[in-house]
C-alpha positions in Angstrom: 200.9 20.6 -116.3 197.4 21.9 -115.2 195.9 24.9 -116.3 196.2 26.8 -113.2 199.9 25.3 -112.7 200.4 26.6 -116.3 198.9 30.2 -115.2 200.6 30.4 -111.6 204.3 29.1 -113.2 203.5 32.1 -115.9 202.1 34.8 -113.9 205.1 34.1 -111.4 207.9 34.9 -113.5 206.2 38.3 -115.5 205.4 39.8 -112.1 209.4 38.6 -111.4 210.5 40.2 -114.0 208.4 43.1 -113.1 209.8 43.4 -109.5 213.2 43.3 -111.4 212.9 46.1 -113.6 210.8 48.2 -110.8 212.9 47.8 -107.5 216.0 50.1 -107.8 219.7 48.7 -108.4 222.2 48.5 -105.6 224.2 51.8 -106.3 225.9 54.4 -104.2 226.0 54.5 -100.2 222.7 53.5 -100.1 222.5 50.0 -102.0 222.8 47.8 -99.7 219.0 48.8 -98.9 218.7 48.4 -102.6 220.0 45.2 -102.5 218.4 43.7 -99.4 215.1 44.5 -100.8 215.9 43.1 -103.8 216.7 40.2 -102.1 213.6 40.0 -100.4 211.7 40.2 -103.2 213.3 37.9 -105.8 214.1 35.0 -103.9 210.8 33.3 -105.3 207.4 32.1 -103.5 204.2 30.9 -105.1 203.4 34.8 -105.7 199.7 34.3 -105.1 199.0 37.9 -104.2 200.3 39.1 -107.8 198.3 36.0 -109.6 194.8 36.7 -108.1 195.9 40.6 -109.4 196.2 39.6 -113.0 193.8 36.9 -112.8 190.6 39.2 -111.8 191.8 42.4 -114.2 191.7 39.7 -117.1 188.2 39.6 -115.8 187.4 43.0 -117.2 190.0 43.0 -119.9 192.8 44.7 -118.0 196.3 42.7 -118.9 200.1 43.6 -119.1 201.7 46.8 -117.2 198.6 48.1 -115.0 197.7 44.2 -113.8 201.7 43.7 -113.5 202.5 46.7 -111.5 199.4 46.6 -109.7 200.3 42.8 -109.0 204.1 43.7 -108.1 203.0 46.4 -105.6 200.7 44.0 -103.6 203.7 41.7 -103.5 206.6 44.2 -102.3 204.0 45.0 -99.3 203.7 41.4 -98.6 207.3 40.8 -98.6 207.9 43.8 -96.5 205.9 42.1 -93.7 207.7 38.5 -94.2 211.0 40.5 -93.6 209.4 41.9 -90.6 207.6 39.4 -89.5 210.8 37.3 -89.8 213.2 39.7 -87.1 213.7 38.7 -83.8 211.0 41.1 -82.3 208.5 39.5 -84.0 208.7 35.6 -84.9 212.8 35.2 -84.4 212.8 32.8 -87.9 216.1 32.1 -89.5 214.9 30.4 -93.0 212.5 31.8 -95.4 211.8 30.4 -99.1 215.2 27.9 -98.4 217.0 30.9 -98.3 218.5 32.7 -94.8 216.0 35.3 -93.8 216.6 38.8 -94.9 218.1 40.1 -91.5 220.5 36.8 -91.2 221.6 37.5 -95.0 222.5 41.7 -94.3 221.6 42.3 -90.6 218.4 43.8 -88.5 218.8 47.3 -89.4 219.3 46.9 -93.0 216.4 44.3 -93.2 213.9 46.9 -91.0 215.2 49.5 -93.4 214.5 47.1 -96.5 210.7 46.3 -95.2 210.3 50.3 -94.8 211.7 50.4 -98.4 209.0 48.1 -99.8 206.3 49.5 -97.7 206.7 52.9 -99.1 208.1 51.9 -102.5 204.5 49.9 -103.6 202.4 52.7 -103.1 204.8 55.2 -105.1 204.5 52.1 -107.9 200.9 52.3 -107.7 200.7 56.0 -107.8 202.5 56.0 -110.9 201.1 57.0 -114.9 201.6 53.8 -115.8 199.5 51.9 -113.3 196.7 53.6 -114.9 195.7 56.8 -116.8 192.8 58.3 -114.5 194.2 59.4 -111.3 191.1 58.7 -109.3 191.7 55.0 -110.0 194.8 55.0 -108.8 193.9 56.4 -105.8 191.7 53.9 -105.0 194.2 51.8 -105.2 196.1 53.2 -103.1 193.5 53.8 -100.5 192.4 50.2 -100.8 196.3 49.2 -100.5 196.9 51.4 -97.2 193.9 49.9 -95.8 195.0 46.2 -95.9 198.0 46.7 -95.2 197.8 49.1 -92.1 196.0 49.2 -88.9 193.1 48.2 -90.2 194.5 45.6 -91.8 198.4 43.5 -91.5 199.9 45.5 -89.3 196.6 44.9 -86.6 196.1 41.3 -87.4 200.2 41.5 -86.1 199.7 43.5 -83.7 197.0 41.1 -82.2 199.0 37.8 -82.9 201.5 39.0 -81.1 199.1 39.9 -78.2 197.8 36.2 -79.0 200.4 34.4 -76.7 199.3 36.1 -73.7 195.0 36.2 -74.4 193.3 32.9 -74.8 191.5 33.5 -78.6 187.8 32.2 -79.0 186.8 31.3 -82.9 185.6 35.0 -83.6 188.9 36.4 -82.1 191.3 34.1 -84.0 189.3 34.7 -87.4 189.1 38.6 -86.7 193.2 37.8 -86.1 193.6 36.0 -89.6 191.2 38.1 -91.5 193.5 41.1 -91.1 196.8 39.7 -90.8 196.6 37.0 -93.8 193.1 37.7 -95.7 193.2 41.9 -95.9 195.9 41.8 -98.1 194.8 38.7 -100.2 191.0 40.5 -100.1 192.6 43.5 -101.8 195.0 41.5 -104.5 191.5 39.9 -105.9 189.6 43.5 -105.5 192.2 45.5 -107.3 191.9 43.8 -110.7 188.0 45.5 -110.6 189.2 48.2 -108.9 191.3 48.9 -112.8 188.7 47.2 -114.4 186.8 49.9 -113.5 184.1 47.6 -112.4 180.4 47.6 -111.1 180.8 47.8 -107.1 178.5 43.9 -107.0 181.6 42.9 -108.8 183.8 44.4 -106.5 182.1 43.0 -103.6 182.1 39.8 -105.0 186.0 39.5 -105.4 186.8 41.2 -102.2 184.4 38.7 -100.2 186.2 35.7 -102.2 189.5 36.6 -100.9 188.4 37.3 -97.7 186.7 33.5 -97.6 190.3 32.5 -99.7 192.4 34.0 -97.3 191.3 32.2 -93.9 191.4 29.4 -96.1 194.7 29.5 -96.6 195.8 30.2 -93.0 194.3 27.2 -92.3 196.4 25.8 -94.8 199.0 26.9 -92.9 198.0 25.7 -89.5 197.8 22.4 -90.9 201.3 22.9 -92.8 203.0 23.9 -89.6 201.9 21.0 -88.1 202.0 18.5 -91.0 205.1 19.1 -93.4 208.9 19.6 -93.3 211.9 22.1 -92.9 212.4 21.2 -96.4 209.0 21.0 -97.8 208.1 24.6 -96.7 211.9 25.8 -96.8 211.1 27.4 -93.8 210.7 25.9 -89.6 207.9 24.2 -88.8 206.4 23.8 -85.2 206.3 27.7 -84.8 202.7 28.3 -83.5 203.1 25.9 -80.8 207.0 26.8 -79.9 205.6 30.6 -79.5 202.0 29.2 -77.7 200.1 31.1 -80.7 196.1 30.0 -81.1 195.2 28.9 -84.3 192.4 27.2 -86.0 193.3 23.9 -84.8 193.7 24.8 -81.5 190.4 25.0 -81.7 188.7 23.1 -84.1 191.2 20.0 -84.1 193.0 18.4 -87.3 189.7 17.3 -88.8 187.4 20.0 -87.9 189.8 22.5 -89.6 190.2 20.5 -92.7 186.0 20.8 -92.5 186.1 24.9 -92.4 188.7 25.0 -94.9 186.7 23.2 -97.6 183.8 25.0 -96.1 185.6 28.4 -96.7 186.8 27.4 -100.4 183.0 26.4 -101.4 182.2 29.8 -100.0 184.8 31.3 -102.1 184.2 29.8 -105.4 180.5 30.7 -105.0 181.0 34.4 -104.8 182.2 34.2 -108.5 178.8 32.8 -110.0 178.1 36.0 -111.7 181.6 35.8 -113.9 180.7 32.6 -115.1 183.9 30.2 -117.0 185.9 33.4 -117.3 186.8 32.8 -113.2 187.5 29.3 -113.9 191.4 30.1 -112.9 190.3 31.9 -109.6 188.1 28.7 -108.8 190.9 26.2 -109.3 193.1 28.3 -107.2 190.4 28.3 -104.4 191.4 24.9 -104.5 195.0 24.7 -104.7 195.4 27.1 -101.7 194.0 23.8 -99.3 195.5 21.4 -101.2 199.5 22.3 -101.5 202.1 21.4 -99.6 204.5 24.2 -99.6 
């Protein structure tokens, strides 16, 4: 096993373990919320959000409950918006991880109710003692949180994908698309570890400007994915984007052309973290791995 294998397989199951002691237990009149959410959240996935947490705090000496919380709040909001994105108002998917898809497991108003319960749920995690002990930290986090995840962030990327079907995107317009919807939240993830590192803003810069270059890598990744792989490979449906007339980068660019930005984008990337020297050595590798899996 790799390095980064090593670090992604470990990271994975302490931020697991941290969603399972930090979500609330199904109890009372109200735990089939509880339990939906749950289900939402422990039902696996590469957790890559939660690894670039931990893996820039380690940069500035930040490790165990304020990278893990930290970590576990980025992921709650970014399995709020699969279990939204997932309903029939938005992308209509049955399969998620392998697994039936939150509202298919409990129904749509338990699974809009779950997402709420996420949303909300990772900025009172973040807000917490523990996270950190000066409350002006935390509140950049939370600040920096809110904005990736809302209008300014997720929530518009969404709002114009779903727009997408109807207006022809240019280049500009589709990255604009995936640099809220996929790349805000991912931009934030590497940003927060400074952000508790309590960090010099260059440094901050530099990790926020290596997701952002990460994170239109990956949906690229994806594009391709969608195209290339299986039902059983990705353990979800493949064939989406064209079955809903969605742009993407290949739309555009073609197969190879998109393969060209992606690499492009991860060389981008891994040169924003020059001034951290072998201590990013992780964050470089994963660069990597995001246009090279298959899943």
């Amino acid at each position: 096993m790799s390095d980064l294998s090593h670090a992604l397989n470990e990271t994975a199951e302490a931020v697991t373990e941290a969603l399972a002691r930090l979500l609330p237990e199904p109890m009372g009149h109200e735990g089939r919320v509880a339990e939906a959410m749950r289900y939402a959240c422990l039902a696996g996935g590469k957790r890559l959000r939660p690894f670039l947490t931990v893996s820039s705090a380690r940069l500035f000496g930040v490790e165990g409950e304020p990278a893990l919380r930290t970590a576990a709040a980025a992921e709650m909001i970014h399995c709020y918006s699969l279990v939204h994105d997932d309903l029939p108002a938005m992308d209509d998917d049955d399969l998620r991880r392998g697994q039936p898809t939150c509202h298919i497991q409990f129904d749509e108003a338990t699974a809009i109710l779950a997402g709420d319960a996420l949303l909300t749920y990772a900025f009172e995690v973040l807000a917490g003692d523990a996270t950190h002990p000066d409350p002006s930290v935390r509140c950049e986090l939370v600040s920096g949180l809110g904005m990736a995840a809302g209008p300014a962030g997720m929530v518009g990327g969404q709002m114009i994908d779903l727009a997408a079907a109807d207006n022809e995107l240019d280049l500009a317009g589709i990255t604009r698309l995936q640099n809220l919807k996929t790349g805000a939240l991912i931009a934030f993830s590497c940003e927060a570890g400074a952000i508790l590192g309590e960090a010099t803003p260059d440094h901050r810069q530099a990790l926020a400007a290596y997701g952002r270059d990460l994170g239109l890598a990956f949906q690229i990744a994806d594009d391709l994915l969608d195209i290339e792989s299986t039902e059983a490979e990705l353990g979800k449906a493949v064939g989406k984007d064209a079955d809903h007339g969605k742009a993407t980068f290949i739309d555009l660019l073609g197969l190879e052309g998109a393969r060209d930005y992606s690499r492009q984008l991860v060389d981008s990337a891994i040169g924003r973290l020059d001034s951290f020297g072998k201590g990013a050595i992780l964050l470089e590798e994963a660069a990597r791995f995001v246009i090279d899996r298959r899943n």
